[in-house]
N, CA, C and O atoms as CSV, one atom per row, in Angstrom:
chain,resi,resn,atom,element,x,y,z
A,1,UNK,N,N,10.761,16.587,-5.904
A,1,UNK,CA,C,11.786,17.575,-5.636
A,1,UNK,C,C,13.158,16.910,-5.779
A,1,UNK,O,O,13.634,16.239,-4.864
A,2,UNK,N,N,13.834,17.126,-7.037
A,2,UNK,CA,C,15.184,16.598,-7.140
A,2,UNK,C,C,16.375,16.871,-5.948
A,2,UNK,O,O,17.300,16.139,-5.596
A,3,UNK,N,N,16.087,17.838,-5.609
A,3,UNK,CA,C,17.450,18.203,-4.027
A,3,UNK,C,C,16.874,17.186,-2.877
A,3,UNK,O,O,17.668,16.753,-2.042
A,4,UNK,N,N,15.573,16.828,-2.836
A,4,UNK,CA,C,15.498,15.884,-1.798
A,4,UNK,C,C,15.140,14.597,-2.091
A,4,UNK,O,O,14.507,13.959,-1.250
A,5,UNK,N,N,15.539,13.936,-3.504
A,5,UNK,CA,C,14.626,12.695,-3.861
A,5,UNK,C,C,15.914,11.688,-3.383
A,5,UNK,O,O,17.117,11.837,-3.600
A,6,UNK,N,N,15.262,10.697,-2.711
A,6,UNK,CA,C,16.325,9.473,-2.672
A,6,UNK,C,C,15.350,8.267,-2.681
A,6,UNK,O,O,14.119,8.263,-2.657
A,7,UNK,N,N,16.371,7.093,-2.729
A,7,UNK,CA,C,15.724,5.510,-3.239
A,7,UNK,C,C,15.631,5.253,-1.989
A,7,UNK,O,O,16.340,5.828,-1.163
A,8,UNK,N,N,14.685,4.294,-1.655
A,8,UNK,CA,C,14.648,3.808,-0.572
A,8,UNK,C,C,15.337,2.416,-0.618
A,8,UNK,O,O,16.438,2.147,-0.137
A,9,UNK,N,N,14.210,1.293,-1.506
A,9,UNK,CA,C,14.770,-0.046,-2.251
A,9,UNK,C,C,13.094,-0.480,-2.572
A,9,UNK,O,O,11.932,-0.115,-2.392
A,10,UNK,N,N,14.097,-1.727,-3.290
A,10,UNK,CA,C,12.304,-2.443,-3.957
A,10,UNK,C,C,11.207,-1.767,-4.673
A,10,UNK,O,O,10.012,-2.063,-4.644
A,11,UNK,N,N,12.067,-0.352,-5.633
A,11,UNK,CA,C,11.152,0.030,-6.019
A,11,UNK,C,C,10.450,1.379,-5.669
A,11,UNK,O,O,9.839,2.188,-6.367
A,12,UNK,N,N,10.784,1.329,-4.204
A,12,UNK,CA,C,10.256,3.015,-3.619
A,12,UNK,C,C,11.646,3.660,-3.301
A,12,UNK,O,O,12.830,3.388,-3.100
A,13,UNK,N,N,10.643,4.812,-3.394
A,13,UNK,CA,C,11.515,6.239,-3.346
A,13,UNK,C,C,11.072,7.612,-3.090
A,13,UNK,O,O,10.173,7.893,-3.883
A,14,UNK,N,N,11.312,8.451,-2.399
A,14,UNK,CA,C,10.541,9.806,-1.914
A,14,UNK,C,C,11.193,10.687,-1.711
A,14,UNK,O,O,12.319,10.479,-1.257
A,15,UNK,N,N,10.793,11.884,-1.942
A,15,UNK,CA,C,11.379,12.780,-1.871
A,15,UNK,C,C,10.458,13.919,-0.727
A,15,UNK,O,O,9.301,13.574,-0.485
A,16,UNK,N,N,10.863,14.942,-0.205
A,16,UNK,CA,C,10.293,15.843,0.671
A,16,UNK,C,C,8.864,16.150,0.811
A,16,UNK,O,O,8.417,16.832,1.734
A,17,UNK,N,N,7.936,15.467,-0.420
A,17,UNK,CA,C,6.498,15.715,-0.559
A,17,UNK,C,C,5.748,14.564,-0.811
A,17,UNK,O,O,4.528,14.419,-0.734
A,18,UNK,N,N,6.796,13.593,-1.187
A,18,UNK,CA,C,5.579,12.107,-1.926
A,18,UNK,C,C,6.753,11.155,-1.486
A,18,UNK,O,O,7.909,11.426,-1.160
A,19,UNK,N,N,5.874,9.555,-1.613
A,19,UNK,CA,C,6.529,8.813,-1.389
A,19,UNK,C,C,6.107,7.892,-2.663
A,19,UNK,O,O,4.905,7.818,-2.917
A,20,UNK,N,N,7.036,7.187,-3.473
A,20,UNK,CA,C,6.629,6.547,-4.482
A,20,UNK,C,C,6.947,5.329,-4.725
A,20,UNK,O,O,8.159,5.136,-4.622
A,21,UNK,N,N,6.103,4.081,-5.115
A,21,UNK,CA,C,6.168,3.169,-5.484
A,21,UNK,C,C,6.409,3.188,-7.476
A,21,UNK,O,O,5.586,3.744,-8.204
A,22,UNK,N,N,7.611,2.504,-7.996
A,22,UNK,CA,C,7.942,2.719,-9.148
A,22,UNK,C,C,7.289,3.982,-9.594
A,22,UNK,O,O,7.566,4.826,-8.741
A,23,UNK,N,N,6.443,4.586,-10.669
A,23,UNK,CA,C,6.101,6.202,-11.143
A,23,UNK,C,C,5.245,6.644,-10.335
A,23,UNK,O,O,5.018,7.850,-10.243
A,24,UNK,N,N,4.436,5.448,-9.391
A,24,UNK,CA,C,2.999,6.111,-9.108
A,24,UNK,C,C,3.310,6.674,-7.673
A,24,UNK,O,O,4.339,6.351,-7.080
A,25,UNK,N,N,2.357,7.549,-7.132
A,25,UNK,CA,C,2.527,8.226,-5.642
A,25,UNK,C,C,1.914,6.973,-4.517
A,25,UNK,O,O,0.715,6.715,-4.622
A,26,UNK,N,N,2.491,6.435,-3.769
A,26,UNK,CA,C,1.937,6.165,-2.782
A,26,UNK,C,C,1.029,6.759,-1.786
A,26,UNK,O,O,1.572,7.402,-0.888
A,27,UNK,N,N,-0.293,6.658,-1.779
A,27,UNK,CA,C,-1.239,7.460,-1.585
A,27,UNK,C,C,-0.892,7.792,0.043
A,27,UNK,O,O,-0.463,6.953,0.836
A,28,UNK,N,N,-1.192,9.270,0.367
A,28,UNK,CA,C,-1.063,9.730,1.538
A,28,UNK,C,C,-0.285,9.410,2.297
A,28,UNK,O,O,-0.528,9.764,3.451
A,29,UNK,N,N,1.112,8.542,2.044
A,29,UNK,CA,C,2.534,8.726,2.493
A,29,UNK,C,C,3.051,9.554,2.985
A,29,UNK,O,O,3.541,10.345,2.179
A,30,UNK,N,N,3.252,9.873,4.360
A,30,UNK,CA,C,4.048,10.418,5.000
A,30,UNK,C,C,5.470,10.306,4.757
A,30,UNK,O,O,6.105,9.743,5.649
A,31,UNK,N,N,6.254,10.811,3.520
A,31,UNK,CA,C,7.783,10.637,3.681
A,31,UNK,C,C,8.532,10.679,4.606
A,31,UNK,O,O,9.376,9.786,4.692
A,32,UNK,N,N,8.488,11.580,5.469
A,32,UNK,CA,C,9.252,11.688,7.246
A,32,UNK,C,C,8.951,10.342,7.895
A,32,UNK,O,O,9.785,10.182,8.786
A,33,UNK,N,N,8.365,9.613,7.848
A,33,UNK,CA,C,8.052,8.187,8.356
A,33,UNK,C,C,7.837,7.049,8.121
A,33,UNK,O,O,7.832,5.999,8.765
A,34,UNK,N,N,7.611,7.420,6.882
A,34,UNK,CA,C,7.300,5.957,5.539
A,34,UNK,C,C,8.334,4.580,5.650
A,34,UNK,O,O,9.421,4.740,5.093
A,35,UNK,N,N,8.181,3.673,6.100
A,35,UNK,CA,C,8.924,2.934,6.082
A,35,UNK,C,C,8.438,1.322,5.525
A,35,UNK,O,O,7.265,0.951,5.557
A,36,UNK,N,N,9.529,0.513,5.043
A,36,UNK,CA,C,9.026,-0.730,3.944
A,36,UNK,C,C,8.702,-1.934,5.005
A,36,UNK,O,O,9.734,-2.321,5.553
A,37,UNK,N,N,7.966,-2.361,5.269
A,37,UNK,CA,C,7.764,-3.612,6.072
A,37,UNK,C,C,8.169,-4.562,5.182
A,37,UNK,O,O,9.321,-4.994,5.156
A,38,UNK,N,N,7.268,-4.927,4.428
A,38,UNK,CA,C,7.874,-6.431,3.852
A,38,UNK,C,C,7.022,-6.212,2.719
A,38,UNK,O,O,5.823,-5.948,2.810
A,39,UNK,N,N,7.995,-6.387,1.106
A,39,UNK,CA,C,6.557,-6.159,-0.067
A,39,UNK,C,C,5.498,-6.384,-0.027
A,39,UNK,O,O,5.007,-6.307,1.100
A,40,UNK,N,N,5.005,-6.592,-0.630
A,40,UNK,CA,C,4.414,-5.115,-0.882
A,40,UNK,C,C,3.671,-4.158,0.372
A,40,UNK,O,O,2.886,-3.252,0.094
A,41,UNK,N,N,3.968,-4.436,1.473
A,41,UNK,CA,C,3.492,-3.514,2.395
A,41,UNK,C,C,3.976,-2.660,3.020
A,41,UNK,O,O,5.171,-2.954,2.991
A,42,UNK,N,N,3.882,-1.827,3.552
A,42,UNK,CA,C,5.130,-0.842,3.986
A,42,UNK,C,C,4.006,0.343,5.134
A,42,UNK,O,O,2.815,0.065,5.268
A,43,UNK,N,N,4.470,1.286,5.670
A,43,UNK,CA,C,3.076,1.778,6.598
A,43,UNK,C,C,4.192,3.239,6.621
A,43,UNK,O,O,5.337,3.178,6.173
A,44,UNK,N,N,3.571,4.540,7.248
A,44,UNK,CA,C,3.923,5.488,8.141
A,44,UNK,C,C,3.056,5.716,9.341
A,44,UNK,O,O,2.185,4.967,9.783
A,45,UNK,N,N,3.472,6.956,9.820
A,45,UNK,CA,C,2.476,7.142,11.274
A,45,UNK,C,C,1.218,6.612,11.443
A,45,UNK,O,O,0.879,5.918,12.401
A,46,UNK,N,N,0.272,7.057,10.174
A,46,UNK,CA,C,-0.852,6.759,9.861
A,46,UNK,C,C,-1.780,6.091,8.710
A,46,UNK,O,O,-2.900,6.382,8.291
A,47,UNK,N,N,-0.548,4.746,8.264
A,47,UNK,CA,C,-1.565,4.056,7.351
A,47,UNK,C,C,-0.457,2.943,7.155
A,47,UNK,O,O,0.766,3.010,7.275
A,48,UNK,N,N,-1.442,1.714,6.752
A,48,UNK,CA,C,-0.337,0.425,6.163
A,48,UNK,C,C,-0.847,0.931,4.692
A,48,UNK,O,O,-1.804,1.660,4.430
A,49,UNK,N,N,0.323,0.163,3.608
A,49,UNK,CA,C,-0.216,0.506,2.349
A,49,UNK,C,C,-0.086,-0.883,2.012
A,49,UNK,O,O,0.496,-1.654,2.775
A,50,UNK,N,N,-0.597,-1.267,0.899
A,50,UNK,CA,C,-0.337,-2.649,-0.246
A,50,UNK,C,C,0.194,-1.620,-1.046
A,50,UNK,O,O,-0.477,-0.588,-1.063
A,51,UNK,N,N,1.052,-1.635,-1.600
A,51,UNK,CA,C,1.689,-1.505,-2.924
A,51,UNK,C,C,1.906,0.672,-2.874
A,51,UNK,O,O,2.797,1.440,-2.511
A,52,UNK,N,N,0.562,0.814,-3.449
A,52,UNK,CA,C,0.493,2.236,-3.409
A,52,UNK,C,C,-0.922,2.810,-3.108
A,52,UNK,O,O,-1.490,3.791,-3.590
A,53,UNK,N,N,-1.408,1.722,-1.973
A,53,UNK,CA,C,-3.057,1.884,-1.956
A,53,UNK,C,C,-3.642,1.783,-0.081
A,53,UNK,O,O,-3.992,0.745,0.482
A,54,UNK,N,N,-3.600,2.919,0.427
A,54,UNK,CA,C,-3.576,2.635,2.110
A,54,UNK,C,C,-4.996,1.710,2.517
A,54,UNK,O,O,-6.146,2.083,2.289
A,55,UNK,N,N,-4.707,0.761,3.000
A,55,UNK,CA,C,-5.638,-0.141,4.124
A,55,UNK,C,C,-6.827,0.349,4.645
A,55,UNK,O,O,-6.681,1.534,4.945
A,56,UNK,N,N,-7.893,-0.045,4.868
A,56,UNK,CA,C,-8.770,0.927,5.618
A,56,UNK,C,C,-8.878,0.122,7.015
A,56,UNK,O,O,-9.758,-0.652,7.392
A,57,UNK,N,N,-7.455,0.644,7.793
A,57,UNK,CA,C,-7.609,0.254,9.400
A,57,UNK,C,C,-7.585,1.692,10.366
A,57,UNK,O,O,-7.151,2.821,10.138
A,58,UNK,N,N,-8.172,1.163,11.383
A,58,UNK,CA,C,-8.111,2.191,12.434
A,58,UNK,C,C,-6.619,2.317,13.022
A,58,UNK,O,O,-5.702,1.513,12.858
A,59,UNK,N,N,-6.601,3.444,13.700
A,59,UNK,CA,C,-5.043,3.469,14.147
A,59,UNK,C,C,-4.882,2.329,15.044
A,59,UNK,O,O,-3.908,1.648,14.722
A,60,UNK,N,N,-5.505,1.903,16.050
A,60,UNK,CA,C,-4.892,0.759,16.952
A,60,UNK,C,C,-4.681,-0.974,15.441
A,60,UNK,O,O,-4.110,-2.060,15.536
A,61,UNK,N,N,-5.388,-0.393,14.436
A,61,UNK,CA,C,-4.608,-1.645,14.164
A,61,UNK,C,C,-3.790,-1.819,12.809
A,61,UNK,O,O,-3.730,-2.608,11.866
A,62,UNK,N,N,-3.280,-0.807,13.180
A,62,UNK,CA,C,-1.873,-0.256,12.563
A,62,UNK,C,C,-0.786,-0.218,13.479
A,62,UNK,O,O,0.302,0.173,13.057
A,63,UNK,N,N,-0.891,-0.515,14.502
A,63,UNK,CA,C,0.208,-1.108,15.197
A,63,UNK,C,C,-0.212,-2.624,15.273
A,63,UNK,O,O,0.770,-3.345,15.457
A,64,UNK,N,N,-0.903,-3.016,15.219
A,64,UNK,CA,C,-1.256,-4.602,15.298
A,64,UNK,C,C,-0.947,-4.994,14.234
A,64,UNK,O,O,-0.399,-6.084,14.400
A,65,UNK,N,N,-1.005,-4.524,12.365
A,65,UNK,CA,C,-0.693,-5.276,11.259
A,65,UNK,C,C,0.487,-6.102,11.446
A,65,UNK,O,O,1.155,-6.026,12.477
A,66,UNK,N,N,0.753,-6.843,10.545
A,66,UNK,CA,C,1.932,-7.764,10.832
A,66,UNK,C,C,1.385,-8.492,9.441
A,66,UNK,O,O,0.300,-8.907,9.033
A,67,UNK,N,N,3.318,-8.382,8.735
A,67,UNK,CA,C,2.603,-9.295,7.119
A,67,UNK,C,C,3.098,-10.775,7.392
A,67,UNK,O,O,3.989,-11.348,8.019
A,68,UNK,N,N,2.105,-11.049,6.634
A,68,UNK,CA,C,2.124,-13.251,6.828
A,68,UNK,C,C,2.640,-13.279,5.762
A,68,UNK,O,O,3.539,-14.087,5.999
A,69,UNK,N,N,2.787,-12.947,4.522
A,69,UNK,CA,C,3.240,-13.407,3.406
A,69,UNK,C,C,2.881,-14.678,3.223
A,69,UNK,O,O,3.941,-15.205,2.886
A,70,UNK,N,N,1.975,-15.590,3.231
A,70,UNK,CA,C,1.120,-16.884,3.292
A,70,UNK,C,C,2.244,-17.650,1.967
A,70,UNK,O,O,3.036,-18.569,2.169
A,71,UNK,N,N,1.988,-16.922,0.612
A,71,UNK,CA,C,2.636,-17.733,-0.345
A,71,UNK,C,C,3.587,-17.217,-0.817
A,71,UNK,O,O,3.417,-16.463,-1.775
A,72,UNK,N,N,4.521,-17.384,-0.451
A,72,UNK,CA,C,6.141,-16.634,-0.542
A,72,UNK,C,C,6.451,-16.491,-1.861
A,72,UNK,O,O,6.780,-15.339,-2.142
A,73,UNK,N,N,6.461,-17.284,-2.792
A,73,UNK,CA,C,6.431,-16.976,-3.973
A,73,UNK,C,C,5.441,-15.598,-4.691
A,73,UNK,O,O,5.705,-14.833,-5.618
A,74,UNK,N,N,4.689,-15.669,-4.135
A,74,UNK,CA,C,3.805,-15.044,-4.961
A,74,UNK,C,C,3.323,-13.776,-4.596
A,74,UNK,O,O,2.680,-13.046,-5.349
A,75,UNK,N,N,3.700,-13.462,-3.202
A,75,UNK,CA,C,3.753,-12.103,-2.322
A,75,UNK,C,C,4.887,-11.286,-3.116
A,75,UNK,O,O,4.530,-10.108,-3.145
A,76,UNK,N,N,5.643,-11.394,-3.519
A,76,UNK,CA,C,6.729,-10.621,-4.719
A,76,UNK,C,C,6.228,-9.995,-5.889
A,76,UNK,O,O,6.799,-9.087,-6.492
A,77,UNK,N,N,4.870,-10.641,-6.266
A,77,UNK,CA,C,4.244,-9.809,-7.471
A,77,UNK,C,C,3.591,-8.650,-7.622
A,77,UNK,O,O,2.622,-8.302,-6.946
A,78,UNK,N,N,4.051,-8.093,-8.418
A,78,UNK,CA,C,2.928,-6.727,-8.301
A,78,UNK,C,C,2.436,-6.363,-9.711
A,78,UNK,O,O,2.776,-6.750,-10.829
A,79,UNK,N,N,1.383,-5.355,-9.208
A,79,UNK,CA,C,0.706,-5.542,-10.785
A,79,UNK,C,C,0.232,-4.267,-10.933
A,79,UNK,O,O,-0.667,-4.192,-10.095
A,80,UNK,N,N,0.329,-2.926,-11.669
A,80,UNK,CA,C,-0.102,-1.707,-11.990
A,80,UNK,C,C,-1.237,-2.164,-12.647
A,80,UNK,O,O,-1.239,-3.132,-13.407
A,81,UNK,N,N,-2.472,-1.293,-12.288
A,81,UNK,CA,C,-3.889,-1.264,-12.779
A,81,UNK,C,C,-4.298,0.324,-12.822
A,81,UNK,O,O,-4.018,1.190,-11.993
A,82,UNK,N,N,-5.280,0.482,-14.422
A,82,UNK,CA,C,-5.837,1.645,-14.148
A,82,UNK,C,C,-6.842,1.994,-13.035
A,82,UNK,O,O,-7.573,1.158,-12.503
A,83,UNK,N,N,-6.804,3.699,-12.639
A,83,UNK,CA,C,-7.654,3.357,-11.669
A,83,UNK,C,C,-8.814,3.374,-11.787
A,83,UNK,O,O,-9.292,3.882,-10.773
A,84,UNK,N,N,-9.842,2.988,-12.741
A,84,UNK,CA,C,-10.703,3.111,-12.841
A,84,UNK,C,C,-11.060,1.447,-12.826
A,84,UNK,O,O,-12.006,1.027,-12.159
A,85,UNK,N,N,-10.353,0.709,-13.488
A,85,UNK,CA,C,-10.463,-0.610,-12.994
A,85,UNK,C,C,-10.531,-1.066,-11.835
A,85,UNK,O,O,-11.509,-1.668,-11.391
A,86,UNK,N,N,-8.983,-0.707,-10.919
A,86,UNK,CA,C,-9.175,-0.736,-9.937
A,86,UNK,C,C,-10.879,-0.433,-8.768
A,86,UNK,O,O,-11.377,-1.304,-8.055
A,87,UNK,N,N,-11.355,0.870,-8.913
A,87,UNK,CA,C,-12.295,1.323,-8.661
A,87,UNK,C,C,-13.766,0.240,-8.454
A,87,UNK,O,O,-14.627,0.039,-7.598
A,88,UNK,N,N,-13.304,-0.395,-10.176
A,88,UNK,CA,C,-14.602,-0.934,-10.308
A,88,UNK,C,C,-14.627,-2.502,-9.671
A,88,UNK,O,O,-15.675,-3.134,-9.532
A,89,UNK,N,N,-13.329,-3.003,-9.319
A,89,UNK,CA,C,-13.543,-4.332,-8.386
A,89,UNK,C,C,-12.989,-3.648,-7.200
A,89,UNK,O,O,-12.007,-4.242,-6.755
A,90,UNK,N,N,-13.293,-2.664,-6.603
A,90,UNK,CA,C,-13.184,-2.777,-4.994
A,90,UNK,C,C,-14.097,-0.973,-5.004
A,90,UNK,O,O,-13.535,0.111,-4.843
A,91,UNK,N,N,-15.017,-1.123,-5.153
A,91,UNK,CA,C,-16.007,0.293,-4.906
A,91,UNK,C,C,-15.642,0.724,-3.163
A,91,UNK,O,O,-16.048,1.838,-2.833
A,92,UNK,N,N,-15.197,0.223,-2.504
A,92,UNK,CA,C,-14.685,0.960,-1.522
A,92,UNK,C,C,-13.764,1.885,-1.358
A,92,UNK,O,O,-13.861,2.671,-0.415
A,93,UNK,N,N,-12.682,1.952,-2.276
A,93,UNK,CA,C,-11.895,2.983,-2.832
A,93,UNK,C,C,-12.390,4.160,-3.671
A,93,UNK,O,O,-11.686,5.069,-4.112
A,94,UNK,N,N,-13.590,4.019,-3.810
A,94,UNK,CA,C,-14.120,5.567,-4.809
A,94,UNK,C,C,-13.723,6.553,-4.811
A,94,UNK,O,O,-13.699,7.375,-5.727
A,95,UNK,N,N,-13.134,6.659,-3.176
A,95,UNK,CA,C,-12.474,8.436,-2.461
A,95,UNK,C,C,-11.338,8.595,-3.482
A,95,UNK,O,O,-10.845,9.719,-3.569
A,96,UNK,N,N,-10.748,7.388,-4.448
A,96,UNK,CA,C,-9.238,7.740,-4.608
A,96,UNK,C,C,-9.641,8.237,-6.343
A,96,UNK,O,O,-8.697,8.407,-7.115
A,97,UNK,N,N,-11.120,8.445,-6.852
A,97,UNK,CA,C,-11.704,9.060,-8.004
A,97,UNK,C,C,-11.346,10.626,-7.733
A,97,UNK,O,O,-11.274,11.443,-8.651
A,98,UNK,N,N,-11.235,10.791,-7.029
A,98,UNK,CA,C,-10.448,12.537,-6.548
A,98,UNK,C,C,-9.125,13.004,-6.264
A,98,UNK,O,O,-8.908,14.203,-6.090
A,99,UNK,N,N,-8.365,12.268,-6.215
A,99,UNK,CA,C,-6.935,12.741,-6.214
A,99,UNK,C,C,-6.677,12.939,-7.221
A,99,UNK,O,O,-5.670,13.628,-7.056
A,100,UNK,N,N,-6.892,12.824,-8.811
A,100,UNK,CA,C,-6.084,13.030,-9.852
A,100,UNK,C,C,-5.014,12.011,-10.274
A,100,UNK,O,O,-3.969,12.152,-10.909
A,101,UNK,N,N,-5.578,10.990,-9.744
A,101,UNK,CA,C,-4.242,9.398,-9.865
A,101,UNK,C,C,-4.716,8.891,-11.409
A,101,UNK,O,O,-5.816,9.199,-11.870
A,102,UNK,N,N,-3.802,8.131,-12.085
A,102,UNK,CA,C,-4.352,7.780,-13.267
A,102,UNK,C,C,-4.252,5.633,-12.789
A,102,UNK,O,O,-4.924,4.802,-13.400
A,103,UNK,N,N,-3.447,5.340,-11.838
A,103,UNK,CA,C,-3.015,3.811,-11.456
A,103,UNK,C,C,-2.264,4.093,-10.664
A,103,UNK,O,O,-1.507,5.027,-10.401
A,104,UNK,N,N,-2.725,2.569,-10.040
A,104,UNK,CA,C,-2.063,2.088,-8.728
A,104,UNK,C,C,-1.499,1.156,-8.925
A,104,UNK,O,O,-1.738,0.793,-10.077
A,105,UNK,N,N,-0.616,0.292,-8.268
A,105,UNK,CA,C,0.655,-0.733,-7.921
A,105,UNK,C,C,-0.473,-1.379,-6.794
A,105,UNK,O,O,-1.114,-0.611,-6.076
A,106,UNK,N,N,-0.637,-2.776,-6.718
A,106,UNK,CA,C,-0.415,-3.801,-5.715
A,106,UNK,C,C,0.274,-4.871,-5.653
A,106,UNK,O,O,1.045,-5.117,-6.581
A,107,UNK,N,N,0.190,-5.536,-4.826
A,107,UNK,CA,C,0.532,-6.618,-4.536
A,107,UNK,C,C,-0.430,-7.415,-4.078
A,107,UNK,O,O,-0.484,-7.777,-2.903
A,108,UNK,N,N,-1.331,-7.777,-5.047
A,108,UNK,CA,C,-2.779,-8.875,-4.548
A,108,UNK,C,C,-2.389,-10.027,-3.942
A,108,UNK,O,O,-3.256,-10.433,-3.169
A,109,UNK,N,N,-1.385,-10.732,-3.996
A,109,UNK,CA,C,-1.200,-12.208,-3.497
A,109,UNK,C,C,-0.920,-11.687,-2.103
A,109,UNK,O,O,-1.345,-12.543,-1.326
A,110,UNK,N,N,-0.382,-10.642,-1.413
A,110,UNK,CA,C,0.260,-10.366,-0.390
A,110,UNK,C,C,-0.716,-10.727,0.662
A,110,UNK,O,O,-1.924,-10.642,0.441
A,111,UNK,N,N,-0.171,-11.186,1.968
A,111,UNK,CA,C,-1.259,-11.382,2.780
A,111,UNK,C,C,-0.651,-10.369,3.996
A,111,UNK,O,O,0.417,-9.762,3.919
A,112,UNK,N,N,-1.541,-10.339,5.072
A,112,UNK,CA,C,-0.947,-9.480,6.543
A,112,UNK,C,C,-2.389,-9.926,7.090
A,112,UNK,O,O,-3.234,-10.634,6.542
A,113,UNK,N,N,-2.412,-9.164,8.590
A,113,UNK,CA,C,-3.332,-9.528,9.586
A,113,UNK,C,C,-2.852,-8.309,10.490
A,113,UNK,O,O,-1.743,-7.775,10.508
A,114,UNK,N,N,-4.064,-7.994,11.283
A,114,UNK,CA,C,-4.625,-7.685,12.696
A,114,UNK,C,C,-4.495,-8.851,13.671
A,114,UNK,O,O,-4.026,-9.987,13.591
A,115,UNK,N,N,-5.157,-8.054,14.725
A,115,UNK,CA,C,-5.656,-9.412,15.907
A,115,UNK,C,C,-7.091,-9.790,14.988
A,115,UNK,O,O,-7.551,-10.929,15.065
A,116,UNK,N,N,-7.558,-9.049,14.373
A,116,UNK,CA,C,-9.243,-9.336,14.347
A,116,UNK,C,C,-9.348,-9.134,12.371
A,116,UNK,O,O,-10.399,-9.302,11.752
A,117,UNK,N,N,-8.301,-8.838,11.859
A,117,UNK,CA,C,-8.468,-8.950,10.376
A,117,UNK,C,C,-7.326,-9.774,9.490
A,117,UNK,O,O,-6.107,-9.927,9.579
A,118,UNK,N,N,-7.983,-10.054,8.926
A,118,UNK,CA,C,-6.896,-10.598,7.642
A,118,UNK,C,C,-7.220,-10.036,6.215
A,118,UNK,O,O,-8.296,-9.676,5.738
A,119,UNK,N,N,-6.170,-10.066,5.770
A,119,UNK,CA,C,-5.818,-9.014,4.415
A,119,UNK,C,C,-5.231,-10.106,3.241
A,119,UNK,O,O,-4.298,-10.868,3.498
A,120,UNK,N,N,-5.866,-10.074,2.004
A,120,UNK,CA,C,-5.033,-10.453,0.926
A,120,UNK,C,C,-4.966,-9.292,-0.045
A,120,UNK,O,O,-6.016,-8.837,-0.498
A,121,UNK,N,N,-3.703,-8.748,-0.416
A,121,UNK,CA,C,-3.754,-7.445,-0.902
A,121,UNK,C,C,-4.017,-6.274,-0.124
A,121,UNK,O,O,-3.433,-5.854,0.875
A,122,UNK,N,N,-5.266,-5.695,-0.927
A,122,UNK,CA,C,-6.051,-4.743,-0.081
A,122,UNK,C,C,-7.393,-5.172,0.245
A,122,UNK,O,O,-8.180,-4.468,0.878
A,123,UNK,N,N,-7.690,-6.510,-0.256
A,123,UNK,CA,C,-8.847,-6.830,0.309
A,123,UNK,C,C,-8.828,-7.722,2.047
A,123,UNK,O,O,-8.127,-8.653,2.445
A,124,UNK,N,N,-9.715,-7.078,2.604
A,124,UNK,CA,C,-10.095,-7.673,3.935
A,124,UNK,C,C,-10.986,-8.762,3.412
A,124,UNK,O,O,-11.852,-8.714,2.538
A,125,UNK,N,N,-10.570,-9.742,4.148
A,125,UNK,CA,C,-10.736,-11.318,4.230
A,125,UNK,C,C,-12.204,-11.220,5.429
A,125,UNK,O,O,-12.615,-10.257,6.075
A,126,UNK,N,N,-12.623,-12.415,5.366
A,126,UNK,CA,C,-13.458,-12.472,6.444
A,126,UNK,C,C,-13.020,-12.989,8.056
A,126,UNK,O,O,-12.580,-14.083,8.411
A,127,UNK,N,N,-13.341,-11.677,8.921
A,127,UNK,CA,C,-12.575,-12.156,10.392
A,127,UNK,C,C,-11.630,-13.765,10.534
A,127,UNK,O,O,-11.959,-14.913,10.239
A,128,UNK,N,N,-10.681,-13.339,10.970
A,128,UNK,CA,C,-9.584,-14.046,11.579
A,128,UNK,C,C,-10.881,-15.565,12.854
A,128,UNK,O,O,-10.327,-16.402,13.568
């Protein structure tokens, strides 16, 4: 919606219905709340994202995330993938074969944590 689109920075930007990372939609972004933590991660009411791809945490630990950025250099990168690629190295995302997305944005080097998880990208690491 052009009457309500504005930049946020780093790339995102939303307008009254979507929240977007460079062309692609940041999946299930709450614009009224969407806010950038630290690249590539960023969260609203109800989800952390990597890039343009939400976390699979419960709500209590979505207030617990917190990004480590482990390799500072390299937490800055991001990388658009089709999603069908995507799909096929992380089959836990299958649900996102139904939105009508053609690619997603991450940030694979990115790291964050729970009390009880650790994250590189969007992949969960093995317990903390």
């Amino acid at each position: 919606d052009p009457n309500t689109f504005e930049i946020i920075e780093k790339g995102y930007s939303k307008d009254k219905n979507y929240v977007f990372l460079d062309s692609e939609i940041v999946i299930n972004a709450n614009p009224q709340t969407f806010q950038l933590l630290e690249f590539p991660y960023s969260k609203d009411d109800a989800h952390i994202f990597c890039g343009t791809v939400p976390l699979n945490l419960k709500n209590e630990e979505i207030e617990e995330f917190q990004v480590t950025n482990e390799d500072e250099l390299m937490s800055n990168v991001k990388s658009s993938t089709l999603l069908s690629s995507f799909i096929k190295r992380n089959p836990e995302y299958k649900w996102l074969d139904t939105l009508g997305i053609k690619g997603v944005i991450l940030g694979e080097f990115a790291t964050g944590e729970t009390n009880d998880k650790k994250f590189k990208g969007v992949k969960e690491l093995n317990n903390k």
